[in-house]
Backbone as XML, in Angstrom:
<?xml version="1.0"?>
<chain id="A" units="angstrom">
  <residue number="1" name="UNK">
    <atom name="N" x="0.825" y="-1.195" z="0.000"/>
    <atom name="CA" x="0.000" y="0.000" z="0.000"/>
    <atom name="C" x="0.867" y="1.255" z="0.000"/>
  </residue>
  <residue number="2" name="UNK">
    <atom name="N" x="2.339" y="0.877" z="0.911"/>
    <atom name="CA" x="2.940" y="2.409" z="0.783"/>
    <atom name="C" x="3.690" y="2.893" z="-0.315"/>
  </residue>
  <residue number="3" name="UNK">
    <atom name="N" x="3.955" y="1.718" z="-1.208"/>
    <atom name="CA" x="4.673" y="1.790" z="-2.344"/>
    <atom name="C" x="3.959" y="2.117" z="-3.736"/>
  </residue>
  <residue number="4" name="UNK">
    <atom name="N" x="2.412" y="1.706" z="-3.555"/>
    <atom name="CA" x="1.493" y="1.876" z="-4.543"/>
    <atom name="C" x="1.282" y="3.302" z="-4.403"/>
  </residue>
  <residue number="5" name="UNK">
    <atom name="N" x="0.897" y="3.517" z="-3.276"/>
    <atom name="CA" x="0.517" y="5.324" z="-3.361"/>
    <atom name="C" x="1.606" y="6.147" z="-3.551"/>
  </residue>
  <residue number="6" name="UNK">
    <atom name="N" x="2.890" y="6.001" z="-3.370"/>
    <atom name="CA" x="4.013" y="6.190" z="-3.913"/>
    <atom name="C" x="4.724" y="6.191" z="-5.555"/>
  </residue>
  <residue number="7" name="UNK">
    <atom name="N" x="4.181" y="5.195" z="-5.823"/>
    <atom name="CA" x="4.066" y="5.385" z="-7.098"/>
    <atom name="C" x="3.290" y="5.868" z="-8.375"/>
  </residue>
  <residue number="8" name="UNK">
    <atom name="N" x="1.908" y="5.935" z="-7.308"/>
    <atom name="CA" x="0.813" y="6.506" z="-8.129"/>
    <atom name="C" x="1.272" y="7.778" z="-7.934"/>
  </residue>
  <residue number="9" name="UNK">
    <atom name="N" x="1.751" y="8.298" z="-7.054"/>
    <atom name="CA" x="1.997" y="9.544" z="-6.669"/>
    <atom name="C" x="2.920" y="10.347" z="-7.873"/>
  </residue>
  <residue number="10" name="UNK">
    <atom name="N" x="4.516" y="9.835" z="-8.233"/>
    <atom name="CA" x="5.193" y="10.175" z="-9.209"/>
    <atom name="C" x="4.441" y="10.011" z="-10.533"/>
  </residue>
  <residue number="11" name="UNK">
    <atom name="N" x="3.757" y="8.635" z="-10.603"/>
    <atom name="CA" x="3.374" y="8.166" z="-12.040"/>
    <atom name="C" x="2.512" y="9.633" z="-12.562"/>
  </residue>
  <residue number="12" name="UNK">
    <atom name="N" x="1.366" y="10.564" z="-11.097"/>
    <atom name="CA" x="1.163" y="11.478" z="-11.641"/>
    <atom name="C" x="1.208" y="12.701" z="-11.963"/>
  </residue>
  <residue number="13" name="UNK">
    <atom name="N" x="2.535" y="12.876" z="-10.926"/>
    <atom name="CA" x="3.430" y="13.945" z="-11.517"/>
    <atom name="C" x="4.189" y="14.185" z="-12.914"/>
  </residue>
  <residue number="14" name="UNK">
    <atom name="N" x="4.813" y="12.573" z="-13.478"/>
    <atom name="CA" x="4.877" y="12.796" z="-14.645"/>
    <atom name="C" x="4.056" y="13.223" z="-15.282"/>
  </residue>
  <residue number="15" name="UNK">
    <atom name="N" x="3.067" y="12.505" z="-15.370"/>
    <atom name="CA" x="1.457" y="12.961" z="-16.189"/>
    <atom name="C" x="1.968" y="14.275" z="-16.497"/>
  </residue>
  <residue number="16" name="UNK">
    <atom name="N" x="1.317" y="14.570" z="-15.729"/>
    <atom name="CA" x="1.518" y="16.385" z="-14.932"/>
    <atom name="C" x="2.479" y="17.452" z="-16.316"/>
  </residue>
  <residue number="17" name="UNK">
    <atom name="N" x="3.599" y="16.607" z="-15.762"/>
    <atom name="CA" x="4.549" y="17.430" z="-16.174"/>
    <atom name="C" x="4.914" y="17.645" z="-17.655"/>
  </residue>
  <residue number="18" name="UNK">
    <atom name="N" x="4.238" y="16.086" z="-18.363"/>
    <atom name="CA" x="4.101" y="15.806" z="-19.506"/>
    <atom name="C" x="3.125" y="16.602" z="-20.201"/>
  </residue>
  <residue number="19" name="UNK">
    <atom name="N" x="2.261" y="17.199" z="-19.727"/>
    <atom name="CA" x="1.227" y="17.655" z="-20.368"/>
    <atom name="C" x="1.153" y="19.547" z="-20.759"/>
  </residue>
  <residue number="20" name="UNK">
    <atom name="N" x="2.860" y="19.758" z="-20.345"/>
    <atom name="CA" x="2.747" y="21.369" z="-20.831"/>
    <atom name="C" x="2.328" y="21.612" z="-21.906"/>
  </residue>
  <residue number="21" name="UNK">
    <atom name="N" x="2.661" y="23.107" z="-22.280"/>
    <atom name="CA" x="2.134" y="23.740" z="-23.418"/>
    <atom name="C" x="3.611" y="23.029" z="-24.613"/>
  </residue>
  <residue number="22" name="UNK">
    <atom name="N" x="3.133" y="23.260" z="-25.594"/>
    <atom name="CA" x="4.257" y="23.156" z="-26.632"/>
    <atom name="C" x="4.052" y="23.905" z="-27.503"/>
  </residue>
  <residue number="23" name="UNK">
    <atom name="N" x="3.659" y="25.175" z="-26.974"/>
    <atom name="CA" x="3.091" y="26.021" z="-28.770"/>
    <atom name="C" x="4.573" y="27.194" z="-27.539"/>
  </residue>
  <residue number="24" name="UNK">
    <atom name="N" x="5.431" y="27.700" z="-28.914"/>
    <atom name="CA" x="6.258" y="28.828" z="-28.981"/>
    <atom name="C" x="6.034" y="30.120" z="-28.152"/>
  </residue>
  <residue number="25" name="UNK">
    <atom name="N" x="6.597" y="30.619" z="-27.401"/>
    <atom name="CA" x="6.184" y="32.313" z="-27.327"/>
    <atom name="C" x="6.149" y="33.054" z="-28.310"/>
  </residue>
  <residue number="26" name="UNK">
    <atom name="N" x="5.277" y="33.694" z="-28.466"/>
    <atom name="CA" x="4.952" y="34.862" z="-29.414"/>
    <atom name="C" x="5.956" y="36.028" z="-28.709"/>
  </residue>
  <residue number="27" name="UNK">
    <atom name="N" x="6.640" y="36.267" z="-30.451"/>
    <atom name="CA" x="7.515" y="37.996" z="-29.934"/>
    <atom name="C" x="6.513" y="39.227" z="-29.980"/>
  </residue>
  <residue number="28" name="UNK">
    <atom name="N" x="6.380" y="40.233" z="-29.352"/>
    <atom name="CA" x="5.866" y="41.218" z="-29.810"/>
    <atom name="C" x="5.944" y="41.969" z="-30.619"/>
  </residue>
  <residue number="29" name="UNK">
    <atom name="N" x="4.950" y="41.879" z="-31.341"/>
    <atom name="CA" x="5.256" y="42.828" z="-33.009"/>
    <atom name="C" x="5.550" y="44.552" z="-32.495"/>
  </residue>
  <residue number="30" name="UNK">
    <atom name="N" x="5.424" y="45.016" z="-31.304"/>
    <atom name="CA" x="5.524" y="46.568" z="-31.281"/>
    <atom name="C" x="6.581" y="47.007" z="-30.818"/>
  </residue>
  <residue number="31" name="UNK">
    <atom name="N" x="7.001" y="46.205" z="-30.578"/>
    <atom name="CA" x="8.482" y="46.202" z="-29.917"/>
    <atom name="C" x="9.617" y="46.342" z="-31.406"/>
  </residue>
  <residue number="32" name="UNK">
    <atom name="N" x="10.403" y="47.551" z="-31.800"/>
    <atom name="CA" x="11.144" y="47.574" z="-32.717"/>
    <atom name="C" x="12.421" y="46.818" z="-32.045"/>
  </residue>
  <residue number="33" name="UNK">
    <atom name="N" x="12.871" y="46.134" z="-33.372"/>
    <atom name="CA" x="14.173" y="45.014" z="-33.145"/>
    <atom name="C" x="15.587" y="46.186" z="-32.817"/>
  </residue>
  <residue number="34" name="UNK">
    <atom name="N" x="15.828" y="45.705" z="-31.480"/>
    <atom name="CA" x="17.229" y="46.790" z="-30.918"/>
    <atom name="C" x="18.648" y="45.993" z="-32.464"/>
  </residue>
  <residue number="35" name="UNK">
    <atom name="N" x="19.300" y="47.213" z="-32.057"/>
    <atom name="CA" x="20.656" y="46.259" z="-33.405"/>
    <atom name="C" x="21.654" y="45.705" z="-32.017"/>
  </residue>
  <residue number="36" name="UNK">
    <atom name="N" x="21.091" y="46.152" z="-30.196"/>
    <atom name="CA" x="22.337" y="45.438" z="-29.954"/>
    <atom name="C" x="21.870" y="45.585" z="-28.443"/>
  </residue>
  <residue number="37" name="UNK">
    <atom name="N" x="22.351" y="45.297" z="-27.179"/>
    <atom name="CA" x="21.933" y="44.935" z="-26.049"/>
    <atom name="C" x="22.691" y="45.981" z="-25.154"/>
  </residue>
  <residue number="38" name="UNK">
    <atom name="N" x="23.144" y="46.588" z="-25.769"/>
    <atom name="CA" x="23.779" y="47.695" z="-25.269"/>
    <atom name="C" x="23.355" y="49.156" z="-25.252"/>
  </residue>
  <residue number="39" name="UNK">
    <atom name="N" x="23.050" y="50.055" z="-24.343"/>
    <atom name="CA" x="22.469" y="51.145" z="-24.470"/>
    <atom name="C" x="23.038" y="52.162" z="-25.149"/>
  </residue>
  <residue number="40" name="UNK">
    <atom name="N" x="22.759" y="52.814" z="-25.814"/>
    <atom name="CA" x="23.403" y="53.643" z="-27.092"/>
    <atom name="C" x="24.453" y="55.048" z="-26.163"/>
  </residue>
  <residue number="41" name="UNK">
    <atom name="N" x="23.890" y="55.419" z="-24.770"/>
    <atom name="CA" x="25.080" y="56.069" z="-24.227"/>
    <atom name="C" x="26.073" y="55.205" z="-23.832"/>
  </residue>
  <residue number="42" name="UNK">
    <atom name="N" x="25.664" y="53.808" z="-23.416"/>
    <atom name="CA" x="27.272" y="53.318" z="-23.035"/>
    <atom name="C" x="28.330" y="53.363" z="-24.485"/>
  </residue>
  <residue number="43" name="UNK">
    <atom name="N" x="27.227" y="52.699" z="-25.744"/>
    <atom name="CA" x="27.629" y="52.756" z="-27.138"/>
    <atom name="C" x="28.682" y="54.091" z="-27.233"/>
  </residue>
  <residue number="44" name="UNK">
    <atom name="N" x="28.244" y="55.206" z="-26.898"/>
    <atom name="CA" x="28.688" y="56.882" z="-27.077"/>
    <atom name="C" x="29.940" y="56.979" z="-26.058"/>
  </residue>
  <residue number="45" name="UNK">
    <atom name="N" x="29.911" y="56.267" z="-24.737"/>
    <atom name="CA" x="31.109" y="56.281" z="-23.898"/>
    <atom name="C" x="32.351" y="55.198" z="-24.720"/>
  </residue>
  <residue number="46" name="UNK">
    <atom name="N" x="31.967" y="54.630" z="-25.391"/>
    <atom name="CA" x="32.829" y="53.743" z="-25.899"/>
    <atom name="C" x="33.798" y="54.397" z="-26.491"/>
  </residue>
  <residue number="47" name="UNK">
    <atom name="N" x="32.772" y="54.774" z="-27.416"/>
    <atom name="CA" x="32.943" y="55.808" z="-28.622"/>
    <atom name="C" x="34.217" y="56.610" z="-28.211"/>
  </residue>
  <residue number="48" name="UNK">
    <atom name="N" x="33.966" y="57.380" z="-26.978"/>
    <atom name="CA" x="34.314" y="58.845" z="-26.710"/>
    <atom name="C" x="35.957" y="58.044" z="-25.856"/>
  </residue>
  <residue number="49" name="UNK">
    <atom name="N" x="35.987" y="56.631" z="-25.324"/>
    <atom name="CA" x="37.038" y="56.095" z="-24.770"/>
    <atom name="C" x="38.173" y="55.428" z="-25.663"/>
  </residue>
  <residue number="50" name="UNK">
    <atom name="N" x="37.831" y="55.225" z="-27.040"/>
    <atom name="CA" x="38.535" y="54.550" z="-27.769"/>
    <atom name="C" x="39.321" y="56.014" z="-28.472"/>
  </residue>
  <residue number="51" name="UNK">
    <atom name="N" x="38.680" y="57.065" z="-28.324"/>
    <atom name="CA" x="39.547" y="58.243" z="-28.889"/>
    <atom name="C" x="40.254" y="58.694" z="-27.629"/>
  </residue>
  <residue number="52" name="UNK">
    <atom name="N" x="40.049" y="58.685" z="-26.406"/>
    <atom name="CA" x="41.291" y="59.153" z="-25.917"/>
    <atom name="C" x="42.089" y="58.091" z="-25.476"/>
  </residue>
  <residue number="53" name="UNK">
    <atom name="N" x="41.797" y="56.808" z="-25.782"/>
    <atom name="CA" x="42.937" y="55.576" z="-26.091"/>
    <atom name="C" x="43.775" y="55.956" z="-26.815"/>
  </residue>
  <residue number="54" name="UNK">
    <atom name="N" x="43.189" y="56.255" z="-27.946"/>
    <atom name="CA" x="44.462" y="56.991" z="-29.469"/>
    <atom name="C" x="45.010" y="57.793" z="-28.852"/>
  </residue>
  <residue number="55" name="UNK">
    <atom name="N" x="44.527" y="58.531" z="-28.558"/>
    <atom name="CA" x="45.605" y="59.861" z="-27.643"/>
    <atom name="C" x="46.964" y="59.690" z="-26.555"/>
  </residue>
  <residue number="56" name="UNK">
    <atom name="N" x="46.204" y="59.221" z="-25.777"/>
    <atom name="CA" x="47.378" y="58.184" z="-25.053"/>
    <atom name="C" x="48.349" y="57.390" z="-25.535"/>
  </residue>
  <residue number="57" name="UNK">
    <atom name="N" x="48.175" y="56.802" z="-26.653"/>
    <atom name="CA" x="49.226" y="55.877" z="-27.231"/>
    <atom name="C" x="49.875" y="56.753" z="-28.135"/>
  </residue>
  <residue number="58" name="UNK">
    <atom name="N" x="49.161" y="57.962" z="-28.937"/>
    <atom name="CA" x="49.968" y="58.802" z="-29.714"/>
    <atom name="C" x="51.224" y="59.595" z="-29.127"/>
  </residue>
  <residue number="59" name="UNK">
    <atom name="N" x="50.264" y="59.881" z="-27.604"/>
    <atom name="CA" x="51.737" y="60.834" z="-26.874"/>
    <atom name="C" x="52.488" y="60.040" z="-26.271"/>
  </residue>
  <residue number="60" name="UNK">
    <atom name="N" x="52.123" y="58.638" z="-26.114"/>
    <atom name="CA" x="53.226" y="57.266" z="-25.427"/>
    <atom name="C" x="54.180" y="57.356" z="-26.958"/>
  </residue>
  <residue number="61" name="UNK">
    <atom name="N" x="54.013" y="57.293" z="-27.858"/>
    <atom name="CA" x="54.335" y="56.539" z="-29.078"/>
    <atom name="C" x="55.499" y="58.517" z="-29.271"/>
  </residue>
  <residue number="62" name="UNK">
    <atom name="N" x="55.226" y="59.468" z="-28.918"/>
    <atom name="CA" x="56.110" y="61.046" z="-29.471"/>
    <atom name="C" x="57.188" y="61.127" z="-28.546"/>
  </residue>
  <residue number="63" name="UNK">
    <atom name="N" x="56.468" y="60.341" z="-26.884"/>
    <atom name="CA" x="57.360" y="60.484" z="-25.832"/>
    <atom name="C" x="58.748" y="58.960" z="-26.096"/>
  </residue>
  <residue number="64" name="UNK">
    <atom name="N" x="58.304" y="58.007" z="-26.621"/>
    <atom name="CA" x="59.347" y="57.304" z="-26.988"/>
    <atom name="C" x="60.016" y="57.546" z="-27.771"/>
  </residue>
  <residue number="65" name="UNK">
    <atom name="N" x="59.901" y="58.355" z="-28.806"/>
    <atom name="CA" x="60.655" y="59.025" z="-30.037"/>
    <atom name="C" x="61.329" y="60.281" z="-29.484"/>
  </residue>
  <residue number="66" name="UNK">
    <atom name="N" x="60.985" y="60.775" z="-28.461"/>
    <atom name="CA" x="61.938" y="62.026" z="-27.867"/>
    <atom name="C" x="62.996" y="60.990" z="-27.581"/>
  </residue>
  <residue number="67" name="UNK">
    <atom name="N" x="62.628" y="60.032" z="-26.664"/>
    <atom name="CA" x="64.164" y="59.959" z="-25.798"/>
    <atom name="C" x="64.500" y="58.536" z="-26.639"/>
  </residue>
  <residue number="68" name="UNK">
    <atom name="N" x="64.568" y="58.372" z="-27.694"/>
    <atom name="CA" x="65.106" y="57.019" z="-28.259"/>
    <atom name="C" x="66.317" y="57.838" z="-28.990"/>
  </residue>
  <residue number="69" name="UNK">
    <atom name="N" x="66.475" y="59.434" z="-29.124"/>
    <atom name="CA" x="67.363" y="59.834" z="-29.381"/>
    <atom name="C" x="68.826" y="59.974" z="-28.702"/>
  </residue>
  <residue number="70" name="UNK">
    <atom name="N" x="68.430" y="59.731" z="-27.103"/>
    <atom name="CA" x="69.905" y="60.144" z="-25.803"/>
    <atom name="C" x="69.959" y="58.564" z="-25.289"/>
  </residue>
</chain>
C-alpha cells in the first residue's frame, strides 16, 4: 500500500509534467528590433574612450621618439 501510493503519486506527476504547453512564445510585433543589447550612451562612452585611447598611445608613441634619441 505504501509503495502503490508512492508510485501513483510520481506516475502522476509525470502525467503532470508531460502535459505542458508546446506552442512557442509569441515575440511582440511593437516592440522595434534593438541592433544590440547595449544602451546607445554606453555605445557613445565607448565611442568617446577609444579616442582618448588613441591619444594616449599617440603621446606614449612622441614620448618614446623624444628619448630614443639620448
Amino acid at each position: 500500500m505504501k509503495y502503490s501510493l508512492l508510485i501513483s503519486f510520481f506516475m502522476g506527476l509525470l502525467f503532470l509534467s508531460g502535459c505542458g504547453s508546446k506552442e512557442e512564445p509569441t515575440v511582440q510585433e511593437k516592440k522595434p528590433a534593438t541592433k544590440s543589447f547595449i544602451p546607445d550612451h554606453q555605445l557613445e562612452a565607448l565611442e568617446k574612450a577609444k579616442g582618448v585611447e588613441a591619444t594616449l598611445k599617440d603621446a606614449n608613441k612622441r614620448r618614446y621618439e623624444s628619448t630614443k634619441n639620448y
